[in-house]
C-alpha positions as CSV (number, residue, x, y, z in Angstrom):
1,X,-59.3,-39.7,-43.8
2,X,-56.4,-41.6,-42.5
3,X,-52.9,-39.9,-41.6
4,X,-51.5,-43.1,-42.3
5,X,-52.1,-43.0,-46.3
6,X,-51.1,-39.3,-46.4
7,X,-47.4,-39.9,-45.3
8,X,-45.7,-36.6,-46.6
9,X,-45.5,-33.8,-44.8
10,X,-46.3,-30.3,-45.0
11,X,-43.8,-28.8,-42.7
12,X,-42.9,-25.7,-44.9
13,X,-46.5,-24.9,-45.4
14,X,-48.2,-22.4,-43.6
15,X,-51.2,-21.9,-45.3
16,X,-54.7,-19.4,-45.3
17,X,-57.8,-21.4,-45.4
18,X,-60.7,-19.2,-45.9
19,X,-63.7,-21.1,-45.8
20,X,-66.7,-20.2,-43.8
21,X,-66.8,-19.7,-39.5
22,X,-67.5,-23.0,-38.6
23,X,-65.8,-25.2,-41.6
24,X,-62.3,-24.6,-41.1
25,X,-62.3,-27.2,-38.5
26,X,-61.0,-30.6,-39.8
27,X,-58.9,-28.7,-43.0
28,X,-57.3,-27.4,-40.4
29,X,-56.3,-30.1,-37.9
30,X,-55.8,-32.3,-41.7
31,X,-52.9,-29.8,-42.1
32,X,-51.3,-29.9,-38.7
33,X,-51.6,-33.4,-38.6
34,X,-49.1,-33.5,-41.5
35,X,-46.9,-31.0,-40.4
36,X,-48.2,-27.8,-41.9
37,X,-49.5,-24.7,-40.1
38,X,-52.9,-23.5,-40.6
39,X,-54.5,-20.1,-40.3
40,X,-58.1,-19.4,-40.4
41,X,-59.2,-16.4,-42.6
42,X,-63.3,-16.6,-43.1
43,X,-64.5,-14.8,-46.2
44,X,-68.1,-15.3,-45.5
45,X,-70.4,-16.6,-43.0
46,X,-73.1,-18.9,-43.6
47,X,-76.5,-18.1,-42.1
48,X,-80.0,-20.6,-42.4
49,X,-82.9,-18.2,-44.3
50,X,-85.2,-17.3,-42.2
51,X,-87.6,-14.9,-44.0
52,X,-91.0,-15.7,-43.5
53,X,-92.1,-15.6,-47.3
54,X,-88.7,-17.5,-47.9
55,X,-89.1,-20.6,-45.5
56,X,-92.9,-20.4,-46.7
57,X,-91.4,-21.0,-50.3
58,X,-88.9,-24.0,-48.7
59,X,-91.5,-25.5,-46.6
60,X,-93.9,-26.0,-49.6
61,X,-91.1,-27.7,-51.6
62,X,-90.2,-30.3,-49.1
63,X,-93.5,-31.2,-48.1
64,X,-94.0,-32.2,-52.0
65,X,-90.6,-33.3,-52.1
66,X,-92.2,-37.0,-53.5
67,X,-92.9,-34.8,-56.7
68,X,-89.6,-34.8,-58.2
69,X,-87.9,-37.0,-59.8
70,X,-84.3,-35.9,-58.6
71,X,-82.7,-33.6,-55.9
72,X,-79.1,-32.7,-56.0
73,X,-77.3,-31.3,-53.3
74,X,-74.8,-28.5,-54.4
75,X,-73.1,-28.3,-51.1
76,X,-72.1,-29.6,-47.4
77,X,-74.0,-26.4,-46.5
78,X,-76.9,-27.5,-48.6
79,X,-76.8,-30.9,-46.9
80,X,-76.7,-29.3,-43.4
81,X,-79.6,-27.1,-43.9
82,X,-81.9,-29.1,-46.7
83,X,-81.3,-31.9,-44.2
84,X,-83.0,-30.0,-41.4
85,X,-85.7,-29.3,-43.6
86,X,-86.9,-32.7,-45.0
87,X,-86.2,-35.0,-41.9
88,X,-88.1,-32.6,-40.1
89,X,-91.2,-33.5,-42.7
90,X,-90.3,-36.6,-43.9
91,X,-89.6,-39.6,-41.7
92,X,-87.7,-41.5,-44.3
93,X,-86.8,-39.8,-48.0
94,X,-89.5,-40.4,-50.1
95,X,-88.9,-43.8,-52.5
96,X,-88.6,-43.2,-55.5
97,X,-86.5,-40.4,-55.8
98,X,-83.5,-39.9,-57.1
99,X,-80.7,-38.5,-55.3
100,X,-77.4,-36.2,-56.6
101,X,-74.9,-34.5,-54.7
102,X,-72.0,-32.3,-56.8
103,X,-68.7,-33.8,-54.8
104,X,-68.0,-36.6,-52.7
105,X,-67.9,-34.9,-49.3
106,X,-71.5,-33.6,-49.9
107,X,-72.0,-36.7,-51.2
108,X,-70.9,-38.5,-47.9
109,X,-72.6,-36.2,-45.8
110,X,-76.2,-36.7,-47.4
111,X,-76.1,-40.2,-46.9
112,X,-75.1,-39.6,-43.4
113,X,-78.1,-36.8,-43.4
114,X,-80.6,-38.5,-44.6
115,X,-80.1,-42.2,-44.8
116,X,-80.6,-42.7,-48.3
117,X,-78.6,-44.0,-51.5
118,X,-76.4,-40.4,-53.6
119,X,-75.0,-40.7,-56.7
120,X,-72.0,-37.9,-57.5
121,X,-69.6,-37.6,-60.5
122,X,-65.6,-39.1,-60.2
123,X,-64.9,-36.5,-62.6
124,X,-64.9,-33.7,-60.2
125,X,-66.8,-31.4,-58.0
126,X,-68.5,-28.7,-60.0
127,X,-72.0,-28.3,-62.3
128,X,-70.2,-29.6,-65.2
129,X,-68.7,-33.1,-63.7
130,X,-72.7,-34.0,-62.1
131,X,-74.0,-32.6,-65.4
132,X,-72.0,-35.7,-67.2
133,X,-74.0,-38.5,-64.9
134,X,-76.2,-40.4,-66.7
135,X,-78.9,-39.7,-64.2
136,X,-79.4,-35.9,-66.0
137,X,-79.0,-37.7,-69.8
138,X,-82.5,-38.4,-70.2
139,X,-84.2,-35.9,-67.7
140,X,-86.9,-34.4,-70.2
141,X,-90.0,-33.7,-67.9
142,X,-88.8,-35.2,-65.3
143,X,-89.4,-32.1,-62.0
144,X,-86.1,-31.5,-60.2
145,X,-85.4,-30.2,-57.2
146,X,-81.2,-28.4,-57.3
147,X,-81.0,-27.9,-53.0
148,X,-78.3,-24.4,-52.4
149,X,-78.0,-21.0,-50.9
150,X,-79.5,-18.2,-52.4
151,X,-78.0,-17.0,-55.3
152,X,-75.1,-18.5,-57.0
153,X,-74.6,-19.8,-60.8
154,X,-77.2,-21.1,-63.2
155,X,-75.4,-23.4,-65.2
156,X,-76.9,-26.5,-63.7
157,X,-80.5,-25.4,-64.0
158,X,-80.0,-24.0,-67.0
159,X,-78.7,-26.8,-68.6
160,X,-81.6,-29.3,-67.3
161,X,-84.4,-26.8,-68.5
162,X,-82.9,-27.5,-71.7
163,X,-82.7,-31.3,-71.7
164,X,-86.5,-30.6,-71.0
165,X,-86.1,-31.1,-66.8
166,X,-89.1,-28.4,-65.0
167,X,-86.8,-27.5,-62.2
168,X,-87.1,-25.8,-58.8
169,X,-84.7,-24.3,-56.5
170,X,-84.9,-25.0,-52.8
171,X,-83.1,-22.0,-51.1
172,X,-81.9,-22.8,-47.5
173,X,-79.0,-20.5,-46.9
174,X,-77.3,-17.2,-47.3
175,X,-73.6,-16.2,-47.2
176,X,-72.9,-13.2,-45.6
177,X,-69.5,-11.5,-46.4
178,X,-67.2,-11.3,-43.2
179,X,-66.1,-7.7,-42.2
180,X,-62.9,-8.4,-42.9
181,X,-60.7,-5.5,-44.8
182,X,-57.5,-5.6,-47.4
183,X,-55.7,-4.4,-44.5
184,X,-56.7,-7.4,-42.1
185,X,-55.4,-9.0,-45.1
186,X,-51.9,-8.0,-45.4
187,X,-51.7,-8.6,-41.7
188,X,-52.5,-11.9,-41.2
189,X,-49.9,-12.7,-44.9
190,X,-47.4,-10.8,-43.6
191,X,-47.3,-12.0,-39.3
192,X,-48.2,-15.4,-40.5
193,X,-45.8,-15.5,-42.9
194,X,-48.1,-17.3,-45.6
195,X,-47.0,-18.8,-48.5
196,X,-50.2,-20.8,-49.7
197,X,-53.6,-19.7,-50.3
198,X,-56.6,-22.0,-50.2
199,X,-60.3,-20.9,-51.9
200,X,-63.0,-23.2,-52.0
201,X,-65.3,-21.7,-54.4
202,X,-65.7,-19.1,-57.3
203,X,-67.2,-16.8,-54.6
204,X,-64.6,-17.6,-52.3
205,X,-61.9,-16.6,-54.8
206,X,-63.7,-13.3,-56.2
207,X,-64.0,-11.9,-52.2
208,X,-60.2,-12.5,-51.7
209,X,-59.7,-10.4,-54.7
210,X,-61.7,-8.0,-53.6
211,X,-59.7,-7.9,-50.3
212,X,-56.5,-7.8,-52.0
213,X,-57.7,-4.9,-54.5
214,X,-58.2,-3.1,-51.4
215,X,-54.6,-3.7,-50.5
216,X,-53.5,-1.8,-53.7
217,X,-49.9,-1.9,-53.5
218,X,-49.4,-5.3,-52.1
219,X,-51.8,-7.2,-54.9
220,X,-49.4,-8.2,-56.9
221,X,-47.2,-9.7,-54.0
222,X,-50.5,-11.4,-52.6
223,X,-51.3,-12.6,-56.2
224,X,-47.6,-14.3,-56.5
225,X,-48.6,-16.9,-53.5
226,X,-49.6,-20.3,-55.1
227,X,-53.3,-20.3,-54.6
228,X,-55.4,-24.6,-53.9
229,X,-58.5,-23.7,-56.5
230,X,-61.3,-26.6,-56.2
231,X,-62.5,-26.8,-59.9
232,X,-60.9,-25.8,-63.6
233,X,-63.8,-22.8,-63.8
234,X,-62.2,-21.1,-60.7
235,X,-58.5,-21.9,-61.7
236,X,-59.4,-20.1,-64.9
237,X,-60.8,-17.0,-63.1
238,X,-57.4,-17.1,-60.8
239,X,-55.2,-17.2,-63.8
240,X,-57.6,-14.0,-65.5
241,X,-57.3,-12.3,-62.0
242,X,-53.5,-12.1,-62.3
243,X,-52.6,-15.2,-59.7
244,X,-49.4,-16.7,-60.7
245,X,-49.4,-20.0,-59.0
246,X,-52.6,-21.8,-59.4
247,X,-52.7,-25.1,-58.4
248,X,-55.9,-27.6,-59.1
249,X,-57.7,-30.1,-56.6
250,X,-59.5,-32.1,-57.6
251,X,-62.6,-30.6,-55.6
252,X,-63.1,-28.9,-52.4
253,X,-63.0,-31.6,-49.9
254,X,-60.5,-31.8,-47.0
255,X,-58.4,-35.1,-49.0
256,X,-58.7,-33.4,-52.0
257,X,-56.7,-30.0,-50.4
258,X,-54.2,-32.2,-48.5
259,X,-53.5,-34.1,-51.5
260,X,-53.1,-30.6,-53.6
261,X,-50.7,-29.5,-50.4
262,X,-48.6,-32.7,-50.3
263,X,-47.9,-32.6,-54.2
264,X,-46.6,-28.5,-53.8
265,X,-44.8,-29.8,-51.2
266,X,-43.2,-32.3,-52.7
């Protein structure tokens, strides 16, 4: 991502980012690149499974990985870990099957992975833009394989059991909530002097709430900064929350939350 196409800049911003230890990286530097400032704030930490009856479970998936039809990526976390997973079993992906990734970064970064062709929806980053490809119309018996962390919503898999798809989840990472408190919160708001909030996921959001009901007499304050939301699901659950400035991108990928930035700053 080029500075030269993203001329406006962000100098009154100084913004939270809250993604995962490790993943704050290139947002960051993205914002201070245009001007902004940028403070890191992880919500959670991301951890590889390593239960013995658990990596039992993803080791017999990938080594029949040639069995599905499709895999779909839900995540650059997915990517990271699945990746480890199949090239360490596979020397090329099997041919023949089909690969998804919800959003264009994870998209990008299973190619990169894995060295194989992704398809991922224009329409946006979430279980209900990949659920519009035409690769899931006609998915009855068809085995699928939906690579994520443990946990998390059902909406895709749910959906493809009922266009007739047997499908299998391949677990290959936790998140872990920081120990951060509402307290730690207010602190960082207040000395940093924030005035936009960034979540990249439904989780994301519902742990920063959780922080902020924690810092009872400030929520409503903390609720009053504009708040980047990657998807129209979480920007619903920011506006039920009580947030009062809740602004869309159109995913969770560093352009997408630069582009969000430059058009509240401008």
């Amino acid at each position: 991502m080029g500075s030269s196409k993203l001329p406006s800049k962000l100098s009154e911003l100084r913004v939270l980012i809250t993604r995962p230890q490790h993943q704050h990286a290139s947002l960051c530097s993205a914002i201070e690149d245009h001007g902004g400032e940028a403070k890191h704030f992880p919500l959670f930490a991301i951890e590889a499974v390593s239960e013995p009856i658990l990596v039992q479970q993803i080791k017999t998936k990938v080594e029949n990985l040639d069995n599905y039809k499709l895999v779909i990526f839900i995540s650059t976390n997915a990517v990271k870990f699945g990746a480890l997973w199949i090239n360490d079993y596979w020397q090329r992906f099997p041919l023949g099957v089909r690969v998804l990734a919800i959003g264009p970064s994870t998209a990008r970064k299973v190619s990169i992975e894995l060295n194989c062709t992704v398809v991922n929806s224009d329409a946006g980053a979430s279980s209900e833009d990949i659920l519009l490809l035409d690769e899931l119309g006609d998915i009855s018996g068809g085995k699928v394989a939906i690579v994520r962390g443990i946990g998390g919503r059902e909406l895709l898999a749910e959906s493809l059991r009922q266009r007739g798809a047997e499908v299998d989840y391949i677990e290959v990472y936790r998140r872990m909530p920081t120990q951060k408190s509402g307290e730690e919160l207010v602190n960082v708001l207040t000395q940093e002097n924030i005035n936009i909030l960034v979540v990249t996921s439904g989780e994301s959001l519902a742990r920063l709430d959780w922080l902020i009901k924690d810092a009872a007499q400030r929520a409503h304050t903390i609720r009053s900064i504009p708040i980047i939301v990657p998807s129209n699901r979480v920007a619903k659950d920011a506006v039920q929350l009580g947030y009062t400035g809740v602004k869309l991108a159109l995913g969770a990928d560093d352009e997408a939350i630069i582009n969000a930035l430059q058009e509240i700053a401008n």
